[in-house]
C-alpha positions as CSV (number, residue, x, y, z in Angstrom):
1,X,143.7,216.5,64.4
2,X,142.2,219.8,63.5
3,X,140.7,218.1,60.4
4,X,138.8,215.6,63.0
5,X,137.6,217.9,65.1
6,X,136.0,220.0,62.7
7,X,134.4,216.4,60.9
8,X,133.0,215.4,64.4
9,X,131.4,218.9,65.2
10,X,130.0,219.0,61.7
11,X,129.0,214.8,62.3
12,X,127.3,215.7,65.7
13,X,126.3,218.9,64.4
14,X,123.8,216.8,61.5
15,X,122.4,214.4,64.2
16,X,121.4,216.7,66.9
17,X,119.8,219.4,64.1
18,X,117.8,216.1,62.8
19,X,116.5,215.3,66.9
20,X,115.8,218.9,67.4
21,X,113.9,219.2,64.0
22,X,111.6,215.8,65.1
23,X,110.6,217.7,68.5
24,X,110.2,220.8,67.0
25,X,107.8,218.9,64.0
26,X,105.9,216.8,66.9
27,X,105.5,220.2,68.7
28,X,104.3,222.5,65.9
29,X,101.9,219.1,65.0
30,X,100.2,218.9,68.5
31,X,99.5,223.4,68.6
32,X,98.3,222.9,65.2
33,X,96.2,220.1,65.8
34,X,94.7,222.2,68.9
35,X,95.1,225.5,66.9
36,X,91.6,226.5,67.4
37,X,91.8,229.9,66.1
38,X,92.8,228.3,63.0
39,X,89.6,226.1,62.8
40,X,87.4,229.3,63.8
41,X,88.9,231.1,60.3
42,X,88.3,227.8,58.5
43,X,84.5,228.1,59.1
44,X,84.1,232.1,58.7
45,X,85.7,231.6,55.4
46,X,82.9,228.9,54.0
47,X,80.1,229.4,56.6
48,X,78.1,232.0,53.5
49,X,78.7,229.6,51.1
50,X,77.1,226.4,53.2
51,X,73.6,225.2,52.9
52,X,71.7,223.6,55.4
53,X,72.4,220.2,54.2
54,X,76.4,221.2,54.0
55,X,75.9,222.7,57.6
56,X,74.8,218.9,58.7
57,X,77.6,217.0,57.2
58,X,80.3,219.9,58.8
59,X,79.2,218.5,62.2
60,X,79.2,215.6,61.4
61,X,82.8,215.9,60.2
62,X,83.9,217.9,63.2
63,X,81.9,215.1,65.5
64,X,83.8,212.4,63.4
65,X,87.2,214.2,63.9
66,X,86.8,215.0,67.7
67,X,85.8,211.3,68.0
68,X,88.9,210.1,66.6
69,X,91.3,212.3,68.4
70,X,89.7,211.3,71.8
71,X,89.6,208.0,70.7
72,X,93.6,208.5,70.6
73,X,94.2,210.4,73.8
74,X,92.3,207.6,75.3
75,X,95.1,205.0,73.7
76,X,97.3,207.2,74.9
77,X,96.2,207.0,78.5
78,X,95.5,203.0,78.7
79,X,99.2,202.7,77.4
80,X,100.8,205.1,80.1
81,X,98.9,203.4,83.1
82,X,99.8,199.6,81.3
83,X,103.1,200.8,81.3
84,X,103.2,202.1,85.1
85,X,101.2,199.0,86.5
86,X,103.7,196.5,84.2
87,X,106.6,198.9,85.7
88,X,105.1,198.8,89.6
89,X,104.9,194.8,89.4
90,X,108.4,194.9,88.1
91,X,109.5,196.4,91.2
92,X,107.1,194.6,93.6
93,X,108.9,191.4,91.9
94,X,112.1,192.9,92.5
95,X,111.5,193.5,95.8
96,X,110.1,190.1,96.7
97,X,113.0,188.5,95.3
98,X,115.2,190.7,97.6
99,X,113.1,189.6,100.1
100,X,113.2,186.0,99.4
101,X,117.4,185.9,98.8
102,X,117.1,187.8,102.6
103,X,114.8,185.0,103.8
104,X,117.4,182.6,102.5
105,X,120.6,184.0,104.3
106,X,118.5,184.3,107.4
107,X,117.4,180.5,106.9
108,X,121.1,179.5,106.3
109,X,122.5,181.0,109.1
110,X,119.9,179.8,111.3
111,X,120.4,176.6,110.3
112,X,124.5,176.7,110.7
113,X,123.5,178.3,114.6
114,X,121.4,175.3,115.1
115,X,124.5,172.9,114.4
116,X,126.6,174.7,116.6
117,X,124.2,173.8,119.2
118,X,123.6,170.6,118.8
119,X,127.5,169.9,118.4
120,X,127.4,171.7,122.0
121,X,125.0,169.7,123.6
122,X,126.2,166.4,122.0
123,X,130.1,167.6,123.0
124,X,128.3,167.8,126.2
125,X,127.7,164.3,126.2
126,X,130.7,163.3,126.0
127,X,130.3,162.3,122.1
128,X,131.8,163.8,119.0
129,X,129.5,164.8,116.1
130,X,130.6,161.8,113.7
131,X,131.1,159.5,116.8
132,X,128.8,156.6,117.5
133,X,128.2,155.3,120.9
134,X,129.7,152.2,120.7
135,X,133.6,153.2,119.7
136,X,132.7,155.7,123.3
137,X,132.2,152.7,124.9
138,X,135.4,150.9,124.3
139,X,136.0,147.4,123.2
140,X,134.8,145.4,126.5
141,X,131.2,146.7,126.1
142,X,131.1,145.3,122.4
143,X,129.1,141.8,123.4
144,X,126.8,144.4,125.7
145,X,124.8,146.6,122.5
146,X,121.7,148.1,124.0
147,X,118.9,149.4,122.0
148,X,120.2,152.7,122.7
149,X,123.0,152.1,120.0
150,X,120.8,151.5,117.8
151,X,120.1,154.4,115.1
152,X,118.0,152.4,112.4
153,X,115.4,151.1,114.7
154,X,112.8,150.2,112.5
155,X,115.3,148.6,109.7
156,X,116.6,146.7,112.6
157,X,112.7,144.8,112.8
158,X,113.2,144.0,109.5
159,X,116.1,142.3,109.5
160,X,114.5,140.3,112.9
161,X,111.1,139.7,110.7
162,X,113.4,138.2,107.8
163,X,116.0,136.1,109.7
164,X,114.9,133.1,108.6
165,X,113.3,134.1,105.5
166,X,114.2,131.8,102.0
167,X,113.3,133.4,98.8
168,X,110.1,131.8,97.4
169,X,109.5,130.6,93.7
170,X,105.7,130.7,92.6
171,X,106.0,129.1,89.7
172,X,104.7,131.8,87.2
173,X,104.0,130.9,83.7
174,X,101.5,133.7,82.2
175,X,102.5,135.6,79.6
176,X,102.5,139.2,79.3
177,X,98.6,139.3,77.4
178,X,97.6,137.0,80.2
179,X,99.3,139.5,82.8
180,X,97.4,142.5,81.4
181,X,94.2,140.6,81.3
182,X,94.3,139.7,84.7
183,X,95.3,142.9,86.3
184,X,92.2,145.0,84.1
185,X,89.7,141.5,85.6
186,X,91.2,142.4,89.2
187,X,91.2,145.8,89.3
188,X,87.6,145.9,87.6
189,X,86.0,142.8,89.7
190,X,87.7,143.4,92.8
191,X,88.0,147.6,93.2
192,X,85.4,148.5,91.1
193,X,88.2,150.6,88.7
194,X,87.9,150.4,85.0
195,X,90.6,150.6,82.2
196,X,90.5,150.6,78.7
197,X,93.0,147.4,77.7
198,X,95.1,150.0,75.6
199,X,95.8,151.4,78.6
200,X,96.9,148.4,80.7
201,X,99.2,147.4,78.0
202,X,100.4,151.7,77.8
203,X,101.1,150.8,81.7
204,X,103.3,147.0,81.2
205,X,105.3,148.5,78.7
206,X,106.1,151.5,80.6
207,X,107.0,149.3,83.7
208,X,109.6,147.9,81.2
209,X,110.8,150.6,79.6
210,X,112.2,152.6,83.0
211,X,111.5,152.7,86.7
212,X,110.2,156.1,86.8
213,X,106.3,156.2,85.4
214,X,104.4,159.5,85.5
215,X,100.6,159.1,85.8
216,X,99.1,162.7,84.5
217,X,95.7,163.9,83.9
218,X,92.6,165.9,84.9
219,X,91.4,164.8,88.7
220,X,88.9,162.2,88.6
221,X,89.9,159.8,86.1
222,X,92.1,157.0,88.5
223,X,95.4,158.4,88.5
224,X,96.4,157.1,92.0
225,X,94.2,154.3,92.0
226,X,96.0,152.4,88.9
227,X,99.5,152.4,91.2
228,X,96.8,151.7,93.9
229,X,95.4,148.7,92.0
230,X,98.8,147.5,90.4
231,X,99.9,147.2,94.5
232,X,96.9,145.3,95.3
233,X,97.1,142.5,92.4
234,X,100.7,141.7,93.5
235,X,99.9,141.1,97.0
236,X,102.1,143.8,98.2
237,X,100.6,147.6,98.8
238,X,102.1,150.2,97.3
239,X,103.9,152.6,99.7
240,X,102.0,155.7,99.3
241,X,104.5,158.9,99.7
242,X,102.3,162.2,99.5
243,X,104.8,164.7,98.5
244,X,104.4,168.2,100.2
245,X,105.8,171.4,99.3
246,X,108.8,171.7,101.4
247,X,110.2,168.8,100.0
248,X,113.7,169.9,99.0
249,X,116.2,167.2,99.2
250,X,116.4,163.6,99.5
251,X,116.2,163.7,103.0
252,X,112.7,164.1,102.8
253,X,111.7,160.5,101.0
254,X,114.4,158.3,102.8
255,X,114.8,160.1,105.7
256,X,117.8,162.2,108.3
257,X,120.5,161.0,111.0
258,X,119.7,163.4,114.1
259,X,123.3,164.3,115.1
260,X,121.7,165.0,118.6
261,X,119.4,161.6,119.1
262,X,122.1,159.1,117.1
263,X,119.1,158.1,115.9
264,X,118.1,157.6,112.0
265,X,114.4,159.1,111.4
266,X,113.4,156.5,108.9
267,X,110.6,157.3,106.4
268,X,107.8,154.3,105.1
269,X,109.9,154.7,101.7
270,X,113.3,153.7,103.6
271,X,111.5,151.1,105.2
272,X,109.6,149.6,101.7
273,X,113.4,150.1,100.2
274,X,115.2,148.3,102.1
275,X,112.2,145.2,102.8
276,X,112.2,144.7,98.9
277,X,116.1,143.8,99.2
278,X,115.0,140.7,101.2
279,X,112.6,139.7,97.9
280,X,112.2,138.5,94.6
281,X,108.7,140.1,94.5
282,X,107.5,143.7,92.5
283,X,107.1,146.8,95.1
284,X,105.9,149.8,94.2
285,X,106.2,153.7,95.7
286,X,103.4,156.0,94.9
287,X,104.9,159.6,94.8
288,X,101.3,161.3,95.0
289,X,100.9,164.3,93.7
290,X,104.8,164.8,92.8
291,X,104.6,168.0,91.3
292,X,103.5,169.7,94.2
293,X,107.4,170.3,94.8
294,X,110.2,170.4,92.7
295,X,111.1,166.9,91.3
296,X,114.2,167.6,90.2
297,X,115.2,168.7,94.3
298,X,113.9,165.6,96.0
299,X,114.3,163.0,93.3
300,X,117.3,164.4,92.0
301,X,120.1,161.3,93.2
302,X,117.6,158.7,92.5
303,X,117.0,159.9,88.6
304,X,120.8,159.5,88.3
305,X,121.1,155.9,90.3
306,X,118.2,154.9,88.0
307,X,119.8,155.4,85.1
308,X,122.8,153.8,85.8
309,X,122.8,150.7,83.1
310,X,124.6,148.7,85.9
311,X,122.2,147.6,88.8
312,X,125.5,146.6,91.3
313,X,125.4,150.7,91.4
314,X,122.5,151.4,92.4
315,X,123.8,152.7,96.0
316,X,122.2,155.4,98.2
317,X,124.5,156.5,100.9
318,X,122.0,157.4,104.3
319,X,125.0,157.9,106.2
320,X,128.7,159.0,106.4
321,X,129.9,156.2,108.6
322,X,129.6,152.5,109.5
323,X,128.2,151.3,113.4
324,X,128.6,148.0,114.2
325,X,124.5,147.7,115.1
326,X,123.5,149.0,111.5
327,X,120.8,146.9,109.3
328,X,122.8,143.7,107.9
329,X,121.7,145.5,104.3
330,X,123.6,148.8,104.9
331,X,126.5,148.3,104.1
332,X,129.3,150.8,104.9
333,X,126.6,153.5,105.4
334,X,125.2,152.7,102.0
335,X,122.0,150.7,100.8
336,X,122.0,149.5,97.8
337,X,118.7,150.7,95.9
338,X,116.5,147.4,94.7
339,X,115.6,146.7,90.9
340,X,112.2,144.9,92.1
341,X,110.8,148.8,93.2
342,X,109.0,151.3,90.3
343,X,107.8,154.9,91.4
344,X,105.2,155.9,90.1
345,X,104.2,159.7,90.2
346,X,101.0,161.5,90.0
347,X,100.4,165.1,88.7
348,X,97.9,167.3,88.4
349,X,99.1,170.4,86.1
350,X,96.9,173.2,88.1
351,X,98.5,176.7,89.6
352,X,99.5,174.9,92.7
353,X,102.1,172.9,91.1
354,X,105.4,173.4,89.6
355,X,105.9,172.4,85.6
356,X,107.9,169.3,85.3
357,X,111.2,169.7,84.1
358,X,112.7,168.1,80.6
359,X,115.3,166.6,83.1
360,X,112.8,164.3,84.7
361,X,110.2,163.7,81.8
362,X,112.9,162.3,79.9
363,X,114.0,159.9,82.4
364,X,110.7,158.6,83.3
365,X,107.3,157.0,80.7
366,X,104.6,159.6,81.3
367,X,100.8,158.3,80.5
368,X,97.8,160.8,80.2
369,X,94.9,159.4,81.5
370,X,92.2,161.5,81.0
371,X,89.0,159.7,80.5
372,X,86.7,158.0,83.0
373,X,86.4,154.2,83.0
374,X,83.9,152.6,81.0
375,X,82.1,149.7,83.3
376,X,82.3,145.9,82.0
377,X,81.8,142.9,83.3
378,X,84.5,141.7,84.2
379,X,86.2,137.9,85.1
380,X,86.2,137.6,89.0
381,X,89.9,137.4,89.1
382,X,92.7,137.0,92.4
383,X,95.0,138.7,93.7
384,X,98.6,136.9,92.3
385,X,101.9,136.3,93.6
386,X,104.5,137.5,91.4
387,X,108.3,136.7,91.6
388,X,110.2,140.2,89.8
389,X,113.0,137.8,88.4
390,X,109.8,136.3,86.4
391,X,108.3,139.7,85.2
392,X,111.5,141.3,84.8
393,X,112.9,138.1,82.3
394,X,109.3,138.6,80.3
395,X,110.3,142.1,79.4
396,X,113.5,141.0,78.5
397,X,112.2,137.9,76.3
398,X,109.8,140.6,74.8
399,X,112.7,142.9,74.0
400,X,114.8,140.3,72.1
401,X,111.9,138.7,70.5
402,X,110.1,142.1,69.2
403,X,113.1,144.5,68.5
404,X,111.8,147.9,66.4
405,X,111.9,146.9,62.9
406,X,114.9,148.7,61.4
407,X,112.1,150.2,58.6
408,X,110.5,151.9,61.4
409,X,113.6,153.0,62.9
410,X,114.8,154.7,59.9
411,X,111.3,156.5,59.9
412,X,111.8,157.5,62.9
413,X,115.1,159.2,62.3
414,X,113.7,160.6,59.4
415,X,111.4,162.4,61.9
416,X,113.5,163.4,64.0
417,X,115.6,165.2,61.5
418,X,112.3,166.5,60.0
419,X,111.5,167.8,63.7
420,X,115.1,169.6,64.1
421,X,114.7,171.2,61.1
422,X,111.4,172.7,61.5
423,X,111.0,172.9,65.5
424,X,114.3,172.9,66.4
425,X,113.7,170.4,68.7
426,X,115.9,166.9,69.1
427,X,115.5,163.8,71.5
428,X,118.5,162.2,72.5
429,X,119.9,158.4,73.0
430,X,118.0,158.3,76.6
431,X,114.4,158.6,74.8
432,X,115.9,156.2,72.1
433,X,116.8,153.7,74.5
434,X,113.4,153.8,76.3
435,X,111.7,153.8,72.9
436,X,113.3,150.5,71.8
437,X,112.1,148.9,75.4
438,X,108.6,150.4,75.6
439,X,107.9,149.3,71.5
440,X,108.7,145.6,71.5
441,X,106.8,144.9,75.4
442,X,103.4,147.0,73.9
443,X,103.8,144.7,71.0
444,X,104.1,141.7,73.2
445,X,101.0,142.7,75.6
446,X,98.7,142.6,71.9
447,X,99.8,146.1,70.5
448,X,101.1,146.8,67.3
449,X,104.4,148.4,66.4
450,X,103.3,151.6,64.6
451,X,100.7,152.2,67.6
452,X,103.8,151.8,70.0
453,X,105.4,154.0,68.3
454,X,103.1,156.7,67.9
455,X,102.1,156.6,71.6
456,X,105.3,156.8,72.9
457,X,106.7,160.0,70.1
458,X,103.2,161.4,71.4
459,X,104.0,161.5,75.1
460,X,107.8,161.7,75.1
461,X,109.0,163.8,72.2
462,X,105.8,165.9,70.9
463,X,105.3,167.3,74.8
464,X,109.0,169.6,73.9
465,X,106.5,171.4,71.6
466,X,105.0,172.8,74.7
467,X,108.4,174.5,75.4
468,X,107.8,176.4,72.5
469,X,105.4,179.7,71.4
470,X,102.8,177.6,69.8
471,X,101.3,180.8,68.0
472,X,104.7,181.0,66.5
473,X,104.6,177.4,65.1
474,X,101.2,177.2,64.0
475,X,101.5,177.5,60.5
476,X,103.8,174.2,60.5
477,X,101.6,171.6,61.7
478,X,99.5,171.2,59.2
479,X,102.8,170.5,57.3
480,X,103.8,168.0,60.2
481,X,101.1,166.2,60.1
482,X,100.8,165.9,56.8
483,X,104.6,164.6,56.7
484,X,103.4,162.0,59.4
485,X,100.8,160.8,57.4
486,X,103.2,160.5,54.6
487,X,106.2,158.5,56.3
488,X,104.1,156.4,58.7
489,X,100.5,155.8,56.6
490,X,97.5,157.9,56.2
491,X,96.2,158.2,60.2
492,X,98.5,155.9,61.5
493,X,100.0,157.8,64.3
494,X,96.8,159.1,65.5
495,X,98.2,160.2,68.9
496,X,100.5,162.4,67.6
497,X,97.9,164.2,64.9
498,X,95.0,164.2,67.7
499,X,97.6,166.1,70.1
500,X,99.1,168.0,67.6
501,X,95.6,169.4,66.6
502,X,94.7,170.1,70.3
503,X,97.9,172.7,70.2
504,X,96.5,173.8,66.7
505,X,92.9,174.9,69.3
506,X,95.1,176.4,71.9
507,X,97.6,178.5,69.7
């Protein structure tokens, strides 16, 4: 033990002598760099020997010098106060985070008070929380309802409206060119709004490939107005939802039961919902301006239903428990979501708006739209009534008939590996899945399979490179897109080489 005592003094002994010898050398540098004295002997030792000329260039030397070293006090300085203003918005952060998480506790227990509350006043009544009206009243009263029992008053008219309604058949027998045509003739003869036909067919096939589309893009160019337009060519409006920034839940698209009222606050979306269930026609829900929340709070349970490869589950549950006087369609406290509804979301990517998460772009077919309409003249075309067992058995005809070419497909796992390898990026089955329904419909609506493709790797599996520090991977797109050109043809998959060049600008 004596042995190791000595060793560690002697260890320590080494490291502190070396940190004591770098202060002392950083302090003997800075007095001899300011050792004035010093310079003064310096210049009574050659100041006989100097001409005039010599005398010139030693102030310009000592000019030179005294520049540099103020130069690097002033470094100095602009480093210490970047340091203290990075290390005061540290702590202002810091403390609006306390002050948030404080906020939140505040809010929760505010909210738990409230309940207590309204319990008391609904006790008051006579009522348990969870108990409806009718089981107060008692069996005799059950032939006697009043509208006062009645918690989903507006889904209530609906199912009055639709009593007697049959399920009509229109007959349809366009195909999905014809379908595109039409809708770019309506929407230019009858609204004035002008798309390219690329991006009529980009739209059909994304319709097909999920229920989720995402309309992005500068302002301007006709985001809201394509939903706007689609609505109006089938003869049914699209529900406009404009999302606001204290959207958190799902509450806030279908709508709350007041434990106080016993009465259902149902949103236009609830009430579009549940009127499609009576149809065989194509409805649409325009979540405008989506981003101005999170998506992943609000939309959350629907991004899961939606995904569900079984349509029986597509269930919502609005309530807990069952009345007797609830809609014929909600069943058990649940409504059963329809397949004849797409969402389609706007965004505009601006500082008021939260990024869109990985979680939700994957799920959904986002579509840039960017440029302004050119005018044409277009063919005065209607307005057309659509059955969605029609459309929906074209995609599926399309899918069959114009499956991705296994050629292509090995391609495209060749990219993908080629993309892991060098990005450390990967897409997954979801993306897969979509791909082999978005492919085969573009191809259908007039497109070819390589611009399918390239489209779709563009906008679904090329945006993860924003994720990324696009200085840091500069130097491999070049490679990339060189590789692209290779496997898929010399300019082929110009989506992907015009956006990867655009992150080439920006990096």
């Amino acid at each position: 033990m004596e042995t190791f005592t000595r060793f560690l003094y002697a260890f320590l002994s080494q490291i502190f002598l070396g940190i004591s010898s770098m202060l002392d050398g950083f302090t003997t540098g800075i007095k001899q760099l300011f050792d004035m004295e010093s310079y003064k002997i310096i210049l009574n030792t050659y100041k006989s020997d100097l001409s005039m000329p010599e005398w010139i260039l030693v102030f310009i030397a000592i000019l030179f010098v005294l520049i540099i070293v103020a130069l690097i006090i002033f470094l100095i300085y602009l480093l210490i106060r970047k340091y203290l203003k990075f290390r005061k918005k540290v702590i202002q952060q810091d403390e609006l985070l306390d002050e948030i998480a404080n906020l939140n506790e505040k809010v929760e227990t505010m909210a738990k008070e409230r309940e207590e509350i309204l319990s008391m006043k609904v006790s008051q009544l006579g009522l348990k929380p969870n108990e409806s009206p009718t089981e107060e009243l008692g069996q005799e009263d059950e032939g006697d309802t009043i509208n006062s029992d009645i918690r989903f008053s507006k889904l209530d008219q609906i199912d009055k409206e639709f009593e007697n309604y049959e399920t009509e058949n229109y007959g349809n027998s366009f195909d999905l060119p014809k379908l595109c045509d039409d809708f770019r003739n309506f929407a230019a003869s009858r609204l004035r709004l002008y798309y390219k036909p690329e991006m009529i067919c980009v739209f059909i096939s994304a319709l097909a490939s999920t229920k989720l589309v995402i309309l992005q893009g500068i302002s301007g160019t006709g985001k809201t107005s394509l939903a706007y337009a689609w609505g109006k060519f089938l003869k049914h409006s699209s529900c406009v939802a404009s999302v606001q920034p204290s959207w958190r839940d799902r509450t806030d698209m279908f709508g709350y039961f007041n434990e106080f009222t016993k009465k259902f606050n149902e949103t236009e979306m609830l009430k579009e919902m549940y009127k499609a269930g009576y149809c065989d026609e194509v409805f649409t829900v325009i979540l405008d301006e989506m981003n101005l929340s999170r998506v992943e709070y609000y939309f959350a349970e629907m991004l899961s239903i939606l995904e569900m490869p079984n349509r029986d589950e597509w269930v919502i549950e609005l309530v807990p428990n069952s009345w007797k006087t609830d809609p014929k369609r909600i069943i058990e406290g649940k409504l059963k979501v329809p397949a004849n509804m797409w969402y389609i979301g706007t965004i505009n990517n601006d500082d008021s708006t939260f990024a869109v998460t990985d979680k939700v772009y994957d799920r959904a077919m986002p579509i840039d739209i960017n440029d302004k309409g050119v005018p044409f003249d277009p063919i005065p075309t209607d307005a057309q009534d659509i059955n969605f067992s029609y459309l929906d058995n074209l995609f599926k005809t399309a899918i069959q008939e114009n499956p991705i070419s296994q050629e292509t497909l090995d391609k495209i796992e060749e990219m993908d590996n080629y993309v892991i390898q060098h990005f450390r990026i990967a897409f997954g089955n979801r993306i897969v899945a979509h791909m082999k329904k978005f492919v085969p419909v573009f191809v259908a609506c007039g497109g070819t399979e390589t611009d399918g493709v390239d489209y779709f790797i563009a906008k679904k599996i090329l945006r993860k490179f924003e994720q990324l520090n696009i200085a840091y991977i500069k130097d491999e797109i070049d490679p990339y897109i060189d590789f692209l050109d290779k496997t898929f043809g010399k300019n082929k998959m110009k989506e992907c080489i015009e956006y990867l060049l655009r992150l080439k600008k920006i990096a």
